[in-house]
Structures are given as C-alpha cells and as structure tokens.
PDBQT receptor file of N, H, CA, C and O in Angstrom, charges set to zero:
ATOM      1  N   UNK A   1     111.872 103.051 137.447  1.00  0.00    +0.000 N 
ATOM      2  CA  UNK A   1     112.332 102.836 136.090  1.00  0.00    +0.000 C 
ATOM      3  C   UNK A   1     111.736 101.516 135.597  1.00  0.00    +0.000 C 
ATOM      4  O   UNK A   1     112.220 100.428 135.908  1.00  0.00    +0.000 OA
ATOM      5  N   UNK A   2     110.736 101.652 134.868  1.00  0.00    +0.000 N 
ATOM      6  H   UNK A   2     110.343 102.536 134.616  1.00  0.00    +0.000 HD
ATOM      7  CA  UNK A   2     110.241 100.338 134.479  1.00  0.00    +0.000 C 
ATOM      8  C   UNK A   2     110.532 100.155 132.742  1.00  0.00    +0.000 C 
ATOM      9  O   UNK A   2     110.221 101.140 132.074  1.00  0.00    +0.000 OA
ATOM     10  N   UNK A   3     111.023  99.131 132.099  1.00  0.00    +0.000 N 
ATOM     11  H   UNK A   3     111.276  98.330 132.642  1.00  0.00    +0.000 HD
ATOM     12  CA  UNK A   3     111.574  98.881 130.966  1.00  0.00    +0.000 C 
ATOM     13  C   UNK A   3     112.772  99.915 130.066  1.00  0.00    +0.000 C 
ATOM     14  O   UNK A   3     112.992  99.840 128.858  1.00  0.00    +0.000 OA
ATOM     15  N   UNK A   4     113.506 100.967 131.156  1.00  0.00    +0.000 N 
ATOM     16  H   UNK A   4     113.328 101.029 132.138  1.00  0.00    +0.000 HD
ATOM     17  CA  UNK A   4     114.154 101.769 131.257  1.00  0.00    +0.000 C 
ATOM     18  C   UNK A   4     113.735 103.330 130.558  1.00  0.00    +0.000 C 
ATOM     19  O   UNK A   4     114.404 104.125 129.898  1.00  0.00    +0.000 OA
ATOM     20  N   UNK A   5     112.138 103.355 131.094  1.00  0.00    +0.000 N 
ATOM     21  H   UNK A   5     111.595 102.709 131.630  1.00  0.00    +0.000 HD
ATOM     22  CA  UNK A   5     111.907 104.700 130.621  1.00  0.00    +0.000 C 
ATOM     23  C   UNK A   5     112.171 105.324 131.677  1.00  0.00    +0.000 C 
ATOM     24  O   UNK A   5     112.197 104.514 132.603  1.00  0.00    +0.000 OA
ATOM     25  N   UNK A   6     112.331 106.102 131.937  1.00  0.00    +0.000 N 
ATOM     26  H   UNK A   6     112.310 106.761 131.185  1.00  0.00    +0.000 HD
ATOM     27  CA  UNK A   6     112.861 107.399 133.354  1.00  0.00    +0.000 C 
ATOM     28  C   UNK A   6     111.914 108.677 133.185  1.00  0.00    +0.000 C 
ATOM     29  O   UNK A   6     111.405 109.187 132.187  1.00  0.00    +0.000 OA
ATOM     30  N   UNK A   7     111.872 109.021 134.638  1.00  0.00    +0.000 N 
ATOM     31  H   UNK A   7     112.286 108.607 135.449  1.00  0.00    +0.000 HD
ATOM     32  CA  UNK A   7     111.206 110.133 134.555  1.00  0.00    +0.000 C 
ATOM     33  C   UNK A   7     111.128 111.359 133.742  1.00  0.00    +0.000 C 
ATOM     34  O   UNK A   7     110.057 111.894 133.454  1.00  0.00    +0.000 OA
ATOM     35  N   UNK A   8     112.340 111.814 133.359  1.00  0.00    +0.000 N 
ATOM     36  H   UNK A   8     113.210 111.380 133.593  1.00  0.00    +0.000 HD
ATOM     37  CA  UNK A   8     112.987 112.657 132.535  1.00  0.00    +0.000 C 
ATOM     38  C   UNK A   8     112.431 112.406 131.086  1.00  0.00    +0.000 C 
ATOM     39  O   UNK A   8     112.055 113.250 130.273  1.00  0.00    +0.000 OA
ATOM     40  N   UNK A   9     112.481 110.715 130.934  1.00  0.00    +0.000 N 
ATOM     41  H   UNK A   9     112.786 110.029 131.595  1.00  0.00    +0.000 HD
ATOM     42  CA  UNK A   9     112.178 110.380 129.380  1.00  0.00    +0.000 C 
ATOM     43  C   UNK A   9     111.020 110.818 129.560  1.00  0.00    +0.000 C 
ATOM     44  O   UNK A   9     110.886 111.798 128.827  1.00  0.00    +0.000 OA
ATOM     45  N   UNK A  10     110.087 110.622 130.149  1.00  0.00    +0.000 N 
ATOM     46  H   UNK A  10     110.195 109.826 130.745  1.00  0.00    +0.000 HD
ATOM     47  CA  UNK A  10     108.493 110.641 129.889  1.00  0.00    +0.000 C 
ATOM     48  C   UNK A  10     108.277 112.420 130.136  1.00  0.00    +0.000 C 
ATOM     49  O   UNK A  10     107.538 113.041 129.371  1.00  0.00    +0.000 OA
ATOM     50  N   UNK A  11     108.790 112.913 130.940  1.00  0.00    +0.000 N 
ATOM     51  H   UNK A  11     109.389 112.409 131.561  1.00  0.00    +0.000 HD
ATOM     52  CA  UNK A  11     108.516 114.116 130.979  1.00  0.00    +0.000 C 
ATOM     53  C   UNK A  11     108.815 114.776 129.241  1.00  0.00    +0.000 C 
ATOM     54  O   UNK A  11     108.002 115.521 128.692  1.00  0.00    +0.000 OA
ATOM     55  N   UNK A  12     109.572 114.511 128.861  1.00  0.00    +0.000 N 
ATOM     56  H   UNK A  12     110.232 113.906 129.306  1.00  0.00    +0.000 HD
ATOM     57  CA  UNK A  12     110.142 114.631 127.832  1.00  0.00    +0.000 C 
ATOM     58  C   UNK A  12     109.667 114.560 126.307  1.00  0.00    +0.000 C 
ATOM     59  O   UNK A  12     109.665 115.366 125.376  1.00  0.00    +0.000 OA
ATOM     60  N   UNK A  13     109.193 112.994 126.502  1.00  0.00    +0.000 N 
ATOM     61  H   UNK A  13     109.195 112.339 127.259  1.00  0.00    +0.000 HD
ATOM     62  CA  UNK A  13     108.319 112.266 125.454  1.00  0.00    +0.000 C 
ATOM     63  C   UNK A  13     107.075 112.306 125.232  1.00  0.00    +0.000 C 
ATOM     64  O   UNK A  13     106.697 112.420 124.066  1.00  0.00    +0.000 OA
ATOM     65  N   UNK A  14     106.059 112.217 126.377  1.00  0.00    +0.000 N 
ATOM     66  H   UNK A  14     106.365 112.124 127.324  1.00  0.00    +0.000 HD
ATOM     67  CA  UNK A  14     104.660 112.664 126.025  1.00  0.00    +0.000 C 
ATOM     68  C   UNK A  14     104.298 114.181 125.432  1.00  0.00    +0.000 C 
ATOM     69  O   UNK A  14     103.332 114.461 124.722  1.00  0.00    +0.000 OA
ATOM     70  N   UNK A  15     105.373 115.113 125.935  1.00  0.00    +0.000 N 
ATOM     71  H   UNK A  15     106.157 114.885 126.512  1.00  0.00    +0.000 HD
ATOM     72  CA  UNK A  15     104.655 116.329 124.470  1.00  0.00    +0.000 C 
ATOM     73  C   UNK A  15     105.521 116.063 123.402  1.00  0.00    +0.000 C 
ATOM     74  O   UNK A  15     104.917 116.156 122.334  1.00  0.00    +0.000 OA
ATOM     75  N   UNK A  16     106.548 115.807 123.293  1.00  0.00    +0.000 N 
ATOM     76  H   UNK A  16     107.039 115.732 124.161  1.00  0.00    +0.000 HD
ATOM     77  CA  UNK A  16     106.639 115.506 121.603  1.00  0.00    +0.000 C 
ATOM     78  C   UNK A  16     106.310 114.626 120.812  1.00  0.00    +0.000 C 
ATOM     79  O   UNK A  16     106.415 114.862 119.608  1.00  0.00    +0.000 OA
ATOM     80  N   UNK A  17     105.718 113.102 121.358  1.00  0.00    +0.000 N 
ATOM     81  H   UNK A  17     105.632 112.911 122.335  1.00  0.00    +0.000 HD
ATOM     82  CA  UNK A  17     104.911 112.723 120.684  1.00  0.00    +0.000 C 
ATOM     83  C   UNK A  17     103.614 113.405 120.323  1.00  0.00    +0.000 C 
ATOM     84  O   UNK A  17     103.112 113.393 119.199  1.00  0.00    +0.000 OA
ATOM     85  N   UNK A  18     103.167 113.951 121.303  1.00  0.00    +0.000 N 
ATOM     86  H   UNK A  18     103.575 113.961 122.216  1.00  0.00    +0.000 HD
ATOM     87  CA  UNK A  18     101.778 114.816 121.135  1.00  0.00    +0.000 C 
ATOM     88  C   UNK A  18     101.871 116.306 120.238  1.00  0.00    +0.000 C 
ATOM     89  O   UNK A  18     100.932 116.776 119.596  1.00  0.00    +0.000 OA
ATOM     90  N   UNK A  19     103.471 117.013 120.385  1.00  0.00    +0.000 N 
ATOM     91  H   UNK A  19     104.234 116.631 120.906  1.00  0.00    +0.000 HD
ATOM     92  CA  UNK A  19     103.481 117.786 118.977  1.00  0.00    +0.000 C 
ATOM     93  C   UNK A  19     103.624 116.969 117.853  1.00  0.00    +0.000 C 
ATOM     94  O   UNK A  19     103.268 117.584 116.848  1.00  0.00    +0.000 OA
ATOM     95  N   UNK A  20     103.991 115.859 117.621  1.00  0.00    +0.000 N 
ATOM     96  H   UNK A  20     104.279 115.359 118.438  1.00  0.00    +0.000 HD
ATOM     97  CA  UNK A  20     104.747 115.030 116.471  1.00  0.00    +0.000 C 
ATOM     98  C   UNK A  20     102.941 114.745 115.844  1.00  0.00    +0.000 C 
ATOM     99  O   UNK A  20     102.713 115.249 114.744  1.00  0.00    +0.000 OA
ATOM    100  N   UNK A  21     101.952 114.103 116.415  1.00  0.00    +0.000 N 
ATOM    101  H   UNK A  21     102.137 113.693 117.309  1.00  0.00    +0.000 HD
ATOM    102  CA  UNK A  21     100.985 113.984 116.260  1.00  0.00    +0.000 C 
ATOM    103  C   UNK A  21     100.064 114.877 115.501  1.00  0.00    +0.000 C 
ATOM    104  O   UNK A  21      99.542 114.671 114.406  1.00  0.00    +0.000 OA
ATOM    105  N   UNK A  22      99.943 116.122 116.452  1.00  0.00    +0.000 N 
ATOM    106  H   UNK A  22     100.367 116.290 117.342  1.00  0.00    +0.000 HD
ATOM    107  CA  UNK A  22      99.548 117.325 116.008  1.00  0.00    +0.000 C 
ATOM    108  C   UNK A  22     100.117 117.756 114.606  1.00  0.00    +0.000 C 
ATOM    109  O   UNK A  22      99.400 117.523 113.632  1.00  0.00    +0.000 OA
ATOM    110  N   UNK A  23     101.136 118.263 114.440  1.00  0.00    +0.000 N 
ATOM    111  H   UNK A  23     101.718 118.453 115.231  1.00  0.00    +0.000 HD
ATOM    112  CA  UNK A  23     101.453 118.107 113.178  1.00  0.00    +0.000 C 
ATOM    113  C   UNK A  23     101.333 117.718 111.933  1.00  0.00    +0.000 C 
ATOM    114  O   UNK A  23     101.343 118.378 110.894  1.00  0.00    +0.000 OA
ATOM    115  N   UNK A  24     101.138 115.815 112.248  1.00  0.00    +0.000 N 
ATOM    116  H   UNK A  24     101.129 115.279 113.092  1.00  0.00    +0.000 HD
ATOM    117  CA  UNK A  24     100.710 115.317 111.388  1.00  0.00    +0.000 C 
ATOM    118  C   UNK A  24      99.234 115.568 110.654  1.00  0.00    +0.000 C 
ATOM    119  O   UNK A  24      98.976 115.553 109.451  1.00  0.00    +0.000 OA
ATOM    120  N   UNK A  25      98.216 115.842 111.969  1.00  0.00    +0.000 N 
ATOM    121  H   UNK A  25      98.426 115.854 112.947  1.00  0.00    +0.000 HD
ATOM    122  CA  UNK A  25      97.074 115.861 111.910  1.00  0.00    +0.000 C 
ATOM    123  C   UNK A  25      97.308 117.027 110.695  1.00  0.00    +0.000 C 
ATOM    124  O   UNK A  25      97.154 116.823 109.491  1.00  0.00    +0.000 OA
ATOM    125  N   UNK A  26      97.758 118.415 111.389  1.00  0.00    +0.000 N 
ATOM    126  H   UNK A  26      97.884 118.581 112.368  1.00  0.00    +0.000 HD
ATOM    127  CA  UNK A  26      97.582 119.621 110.346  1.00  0.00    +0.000 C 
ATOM    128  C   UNK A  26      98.111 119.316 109.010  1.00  0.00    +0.000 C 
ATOM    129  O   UNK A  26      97.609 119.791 107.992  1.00  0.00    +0.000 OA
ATOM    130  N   UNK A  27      99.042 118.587 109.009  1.00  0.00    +0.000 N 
ATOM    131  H   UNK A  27      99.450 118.201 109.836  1.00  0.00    +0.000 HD
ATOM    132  CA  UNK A  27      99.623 118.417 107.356  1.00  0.00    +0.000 C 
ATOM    133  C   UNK A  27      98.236 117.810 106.732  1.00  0.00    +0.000 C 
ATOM    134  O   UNK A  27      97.470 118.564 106.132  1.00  0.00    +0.000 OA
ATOM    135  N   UNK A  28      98.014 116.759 106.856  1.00  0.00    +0.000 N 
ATOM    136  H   UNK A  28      98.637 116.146 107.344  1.00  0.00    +0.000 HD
ATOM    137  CA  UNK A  28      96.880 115.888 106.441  1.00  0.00    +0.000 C 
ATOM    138  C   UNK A  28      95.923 117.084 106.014  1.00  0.00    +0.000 C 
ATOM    139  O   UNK A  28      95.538 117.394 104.887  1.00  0.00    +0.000 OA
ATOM    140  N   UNK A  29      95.621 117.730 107.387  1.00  0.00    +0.000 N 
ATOM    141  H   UNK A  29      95.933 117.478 108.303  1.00  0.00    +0.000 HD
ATOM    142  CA  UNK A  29      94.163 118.673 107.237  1.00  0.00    +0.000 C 
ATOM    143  C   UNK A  29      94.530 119.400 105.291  1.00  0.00    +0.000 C 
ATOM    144  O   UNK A  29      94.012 119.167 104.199  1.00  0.00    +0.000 OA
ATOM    145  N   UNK A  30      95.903 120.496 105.864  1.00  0.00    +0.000 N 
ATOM    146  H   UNK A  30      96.324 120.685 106.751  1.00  0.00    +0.000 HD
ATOM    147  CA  UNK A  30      96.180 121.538 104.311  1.00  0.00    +0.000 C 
ATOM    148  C   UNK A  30      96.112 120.376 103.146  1.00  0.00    +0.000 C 
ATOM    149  O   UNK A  30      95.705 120.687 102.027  1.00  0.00    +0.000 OA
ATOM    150  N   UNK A  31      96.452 119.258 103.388  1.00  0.00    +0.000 N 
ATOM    151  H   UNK A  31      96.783 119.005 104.297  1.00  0.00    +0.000 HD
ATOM    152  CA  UNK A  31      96.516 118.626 102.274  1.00  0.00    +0.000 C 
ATOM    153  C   UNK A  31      95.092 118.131 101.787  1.00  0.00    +0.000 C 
ATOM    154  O   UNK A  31      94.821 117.779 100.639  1.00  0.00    +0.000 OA
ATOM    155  N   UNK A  32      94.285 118.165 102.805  1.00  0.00    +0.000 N 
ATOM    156  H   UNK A  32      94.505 118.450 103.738  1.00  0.00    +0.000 HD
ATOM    157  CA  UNK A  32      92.689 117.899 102.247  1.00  0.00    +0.000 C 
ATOM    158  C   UNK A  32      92.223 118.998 101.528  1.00  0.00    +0.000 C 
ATOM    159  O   UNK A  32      91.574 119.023 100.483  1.00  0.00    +0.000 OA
ATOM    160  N   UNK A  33      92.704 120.038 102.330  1.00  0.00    +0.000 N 
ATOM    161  H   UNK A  33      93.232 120.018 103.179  1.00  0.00    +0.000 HD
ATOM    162  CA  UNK A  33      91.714 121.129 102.042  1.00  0.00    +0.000 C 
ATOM    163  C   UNK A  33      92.432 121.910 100.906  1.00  0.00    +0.000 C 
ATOM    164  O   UNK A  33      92.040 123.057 100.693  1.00  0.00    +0.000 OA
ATOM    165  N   UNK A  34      93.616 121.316 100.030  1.00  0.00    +0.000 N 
ATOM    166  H   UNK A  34      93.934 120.384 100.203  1.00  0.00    +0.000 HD
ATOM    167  CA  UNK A  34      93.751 121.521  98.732  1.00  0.00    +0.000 C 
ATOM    168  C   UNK A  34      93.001 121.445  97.148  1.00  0.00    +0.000 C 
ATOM    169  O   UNK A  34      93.299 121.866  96.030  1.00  0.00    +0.000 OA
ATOM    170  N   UNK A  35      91.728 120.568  97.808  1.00  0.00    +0.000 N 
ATOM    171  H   UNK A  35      91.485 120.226  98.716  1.00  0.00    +0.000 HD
ATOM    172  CA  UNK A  35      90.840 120.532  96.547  1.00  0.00    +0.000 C 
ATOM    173  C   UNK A  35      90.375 121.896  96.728  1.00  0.00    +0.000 C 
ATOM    174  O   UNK A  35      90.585 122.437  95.643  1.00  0.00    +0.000 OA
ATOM    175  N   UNK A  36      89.825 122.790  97.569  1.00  0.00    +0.000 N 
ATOM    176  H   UNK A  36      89.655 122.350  98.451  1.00  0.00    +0.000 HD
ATOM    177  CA  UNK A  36      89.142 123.451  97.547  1.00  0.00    +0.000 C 
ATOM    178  C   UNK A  36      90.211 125.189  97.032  1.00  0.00    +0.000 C 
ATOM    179  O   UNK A  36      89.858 126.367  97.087  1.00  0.00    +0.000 OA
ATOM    180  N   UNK A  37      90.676 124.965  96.872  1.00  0.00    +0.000 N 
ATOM    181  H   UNK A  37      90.963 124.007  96.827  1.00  0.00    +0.000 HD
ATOM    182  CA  UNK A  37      91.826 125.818  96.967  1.00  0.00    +0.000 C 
ATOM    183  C   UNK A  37      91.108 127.032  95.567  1.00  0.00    +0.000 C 
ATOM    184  O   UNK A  37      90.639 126.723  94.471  1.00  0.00    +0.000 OA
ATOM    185  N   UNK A  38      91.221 127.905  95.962  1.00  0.00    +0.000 N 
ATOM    186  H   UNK A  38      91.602 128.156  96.851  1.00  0.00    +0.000 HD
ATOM    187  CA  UNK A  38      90.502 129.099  94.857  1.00  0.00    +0.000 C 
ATOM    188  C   UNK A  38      89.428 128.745  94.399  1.00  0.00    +0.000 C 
ATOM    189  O   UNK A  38      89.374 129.230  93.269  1.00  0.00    +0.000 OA
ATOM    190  N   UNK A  39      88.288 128.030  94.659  1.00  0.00    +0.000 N 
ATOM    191  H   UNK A  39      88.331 127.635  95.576  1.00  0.00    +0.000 HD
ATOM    192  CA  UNK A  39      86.934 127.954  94.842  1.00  0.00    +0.000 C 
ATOM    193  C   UNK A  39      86.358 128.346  95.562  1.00  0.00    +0.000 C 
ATOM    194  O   UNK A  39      85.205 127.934  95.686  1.00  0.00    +0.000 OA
ATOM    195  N   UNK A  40      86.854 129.321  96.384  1.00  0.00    +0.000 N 
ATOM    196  H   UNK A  40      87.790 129.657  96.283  1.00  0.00    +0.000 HD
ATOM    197  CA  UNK A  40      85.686 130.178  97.218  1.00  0.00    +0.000 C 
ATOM    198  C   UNK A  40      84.432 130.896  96.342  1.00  0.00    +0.000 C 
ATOM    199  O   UNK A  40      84.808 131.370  95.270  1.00  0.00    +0.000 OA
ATOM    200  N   UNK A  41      83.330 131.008  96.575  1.00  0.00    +0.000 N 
ATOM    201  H   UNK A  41      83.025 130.623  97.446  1.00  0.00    +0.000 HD
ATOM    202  CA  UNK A  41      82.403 131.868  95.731  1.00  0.00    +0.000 C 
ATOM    203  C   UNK A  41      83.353 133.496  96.034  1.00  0.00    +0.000 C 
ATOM    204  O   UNK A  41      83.630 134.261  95.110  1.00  0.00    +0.000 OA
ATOM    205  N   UNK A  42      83.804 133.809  97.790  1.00  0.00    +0.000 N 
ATOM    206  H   UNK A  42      83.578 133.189  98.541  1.00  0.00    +0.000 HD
ATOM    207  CA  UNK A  42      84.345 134.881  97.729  1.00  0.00    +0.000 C 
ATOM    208  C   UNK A  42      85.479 135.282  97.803  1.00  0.00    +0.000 C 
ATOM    209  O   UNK A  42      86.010 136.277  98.297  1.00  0.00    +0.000 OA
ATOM    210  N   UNK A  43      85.827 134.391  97.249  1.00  0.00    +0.000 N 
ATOM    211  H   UNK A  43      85.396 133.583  96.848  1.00  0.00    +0.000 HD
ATOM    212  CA  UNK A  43      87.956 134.584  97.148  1.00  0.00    +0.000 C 
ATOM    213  C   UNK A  43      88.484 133.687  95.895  1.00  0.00    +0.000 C 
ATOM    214  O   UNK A  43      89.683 133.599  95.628  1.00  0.00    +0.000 OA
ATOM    215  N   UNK A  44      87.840 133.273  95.430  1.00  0.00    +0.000 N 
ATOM    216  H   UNK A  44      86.866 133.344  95.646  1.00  0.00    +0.000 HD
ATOM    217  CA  UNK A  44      88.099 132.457  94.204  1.00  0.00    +0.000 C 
ATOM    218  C   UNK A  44      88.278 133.299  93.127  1.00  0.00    +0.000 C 
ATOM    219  O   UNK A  44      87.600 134.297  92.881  1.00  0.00    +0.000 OA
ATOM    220  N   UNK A  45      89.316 132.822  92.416  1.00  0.00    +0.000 N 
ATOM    221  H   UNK A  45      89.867 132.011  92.616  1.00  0.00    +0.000 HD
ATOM    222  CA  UNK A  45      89.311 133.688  91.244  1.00  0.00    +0.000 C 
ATOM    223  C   UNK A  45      89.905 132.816  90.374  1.00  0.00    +0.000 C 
ATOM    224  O   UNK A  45      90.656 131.942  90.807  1.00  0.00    +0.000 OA
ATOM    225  N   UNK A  46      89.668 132.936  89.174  1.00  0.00    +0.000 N 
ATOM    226  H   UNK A  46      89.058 133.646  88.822  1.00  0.00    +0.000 HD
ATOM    227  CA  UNK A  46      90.038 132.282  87.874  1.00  0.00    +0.000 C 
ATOM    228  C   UNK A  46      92.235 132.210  87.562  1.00  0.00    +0.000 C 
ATOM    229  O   UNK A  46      92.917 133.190  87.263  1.00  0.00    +0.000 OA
ATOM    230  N   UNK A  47      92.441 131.641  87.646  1.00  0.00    +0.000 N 
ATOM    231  H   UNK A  47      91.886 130.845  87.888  1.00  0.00    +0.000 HD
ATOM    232  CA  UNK A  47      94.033 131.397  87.561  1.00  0.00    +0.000 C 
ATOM    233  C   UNK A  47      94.390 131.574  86.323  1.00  0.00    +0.000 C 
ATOM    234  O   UNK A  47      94.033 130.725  85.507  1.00  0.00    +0.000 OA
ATOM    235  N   UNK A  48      95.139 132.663  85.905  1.00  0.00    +0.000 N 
ATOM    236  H   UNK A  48      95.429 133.353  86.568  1.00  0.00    +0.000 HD
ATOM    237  CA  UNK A  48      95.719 132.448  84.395  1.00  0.00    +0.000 C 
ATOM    238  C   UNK A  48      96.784 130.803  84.635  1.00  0.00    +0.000 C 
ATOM    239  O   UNK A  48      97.078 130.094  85.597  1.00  0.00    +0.000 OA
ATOM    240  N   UNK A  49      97.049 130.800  83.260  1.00  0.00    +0.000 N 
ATOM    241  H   UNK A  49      96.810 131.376  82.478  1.00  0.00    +0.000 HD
ATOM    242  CA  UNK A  49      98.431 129.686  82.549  1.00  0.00    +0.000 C 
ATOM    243  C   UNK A  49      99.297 129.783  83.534  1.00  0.00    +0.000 C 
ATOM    244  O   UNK A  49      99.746 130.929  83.520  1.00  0.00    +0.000 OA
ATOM    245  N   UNK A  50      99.794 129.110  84.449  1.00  0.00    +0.000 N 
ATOM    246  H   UNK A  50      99.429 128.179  84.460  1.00  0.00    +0.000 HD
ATOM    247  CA  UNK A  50     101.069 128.977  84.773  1.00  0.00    +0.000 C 
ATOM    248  C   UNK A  50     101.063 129.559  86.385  1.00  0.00    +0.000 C 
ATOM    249  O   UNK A  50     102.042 129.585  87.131  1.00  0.00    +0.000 OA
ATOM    250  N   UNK A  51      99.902 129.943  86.650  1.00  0.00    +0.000 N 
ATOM    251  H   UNK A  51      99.107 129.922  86.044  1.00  0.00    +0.000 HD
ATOM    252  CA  UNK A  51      99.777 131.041  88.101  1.00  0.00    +0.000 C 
ATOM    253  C   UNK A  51     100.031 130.044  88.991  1.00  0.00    +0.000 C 
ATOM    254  O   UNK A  51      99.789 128.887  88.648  1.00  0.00    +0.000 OA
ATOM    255  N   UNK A  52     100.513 130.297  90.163  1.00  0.00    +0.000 N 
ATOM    256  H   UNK A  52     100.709 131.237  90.442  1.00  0.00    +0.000 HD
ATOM    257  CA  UNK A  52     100.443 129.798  91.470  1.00  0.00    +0.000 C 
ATOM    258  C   UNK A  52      99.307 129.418  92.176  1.00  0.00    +0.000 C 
ATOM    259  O   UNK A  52      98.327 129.813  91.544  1.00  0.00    +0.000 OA
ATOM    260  N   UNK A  53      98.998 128.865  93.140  1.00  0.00    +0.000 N 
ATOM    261  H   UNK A  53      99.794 128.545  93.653  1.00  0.00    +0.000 HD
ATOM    262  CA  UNK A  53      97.428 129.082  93.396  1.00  0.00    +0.000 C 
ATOM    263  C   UNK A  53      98.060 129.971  94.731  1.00  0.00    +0.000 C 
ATOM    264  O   UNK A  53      99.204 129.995  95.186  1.00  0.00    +0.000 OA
ATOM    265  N   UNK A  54      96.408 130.919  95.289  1.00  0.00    +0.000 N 
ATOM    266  H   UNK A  54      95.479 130.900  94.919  1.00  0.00    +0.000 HD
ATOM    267  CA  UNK A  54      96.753 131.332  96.296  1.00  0.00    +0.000 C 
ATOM    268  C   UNK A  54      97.600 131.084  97.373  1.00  0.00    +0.000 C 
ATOM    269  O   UNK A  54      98.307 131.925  97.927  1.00  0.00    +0.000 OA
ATOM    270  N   UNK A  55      97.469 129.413  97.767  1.00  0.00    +0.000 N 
ATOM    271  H   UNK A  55      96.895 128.729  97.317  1.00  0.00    +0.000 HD
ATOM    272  CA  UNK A  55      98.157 129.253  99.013  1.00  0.00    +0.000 C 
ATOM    273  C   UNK A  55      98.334 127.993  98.517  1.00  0.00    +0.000 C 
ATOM    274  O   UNK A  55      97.862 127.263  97.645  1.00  0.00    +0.000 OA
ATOM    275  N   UNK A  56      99.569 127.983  99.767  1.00  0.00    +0.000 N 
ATOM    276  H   UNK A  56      99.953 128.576 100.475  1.00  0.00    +0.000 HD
ATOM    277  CA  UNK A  56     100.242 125.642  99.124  1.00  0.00    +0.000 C 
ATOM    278  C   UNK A  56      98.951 125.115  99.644  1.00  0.00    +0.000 C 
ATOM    279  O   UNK A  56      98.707 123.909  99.585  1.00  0.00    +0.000 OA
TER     280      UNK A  56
C-alpha cells in the first residue's frame, strides 16, 4: 500500500480512467467531425428551414 492506493484501487482505476479517457477522445472526435455533417458529395443533401441534420 503505497500512499494508500490498494490493489483493488488500481485494479479498479486504471480501466476507468482509460474508459473515462476514451470517451473523451470520442466526444471531441463527433464534435470535430460536425463541420462536415451533410457535406458528403454522397450523402449530403440540401436541408430544408428548420430540418435536423442527419446525425448530432
């Protein structure tokens, strides 16, 4: 037990920091890749007034 992490903690803590991480990464990613959002040459399509876009 060194600075009172325990085995248990670390077993514990290194994947959910490492999902907590991951996560973040993907939010970031959808949130980049929101400029591009219905600008495909082959999935793009023109949005009426008020439409949703394809995807968040």
């Amino acid at each position: 037990m060194v600075f009172g992490i325990t085995r248990q903690y670390a077993l514990f803590a290194i994947p959910m920091a490492g999902f907590g991480f991951g996560w973040f990464l993907d939010r970031k990613e959808t949130e980049r890749m929101t400029m591009f959002r219905d600008k495909s040459a082959l999935y793009g399509k023109v949005l009426k007034e008020g439409e949703k876009p394809s995807w968040p």
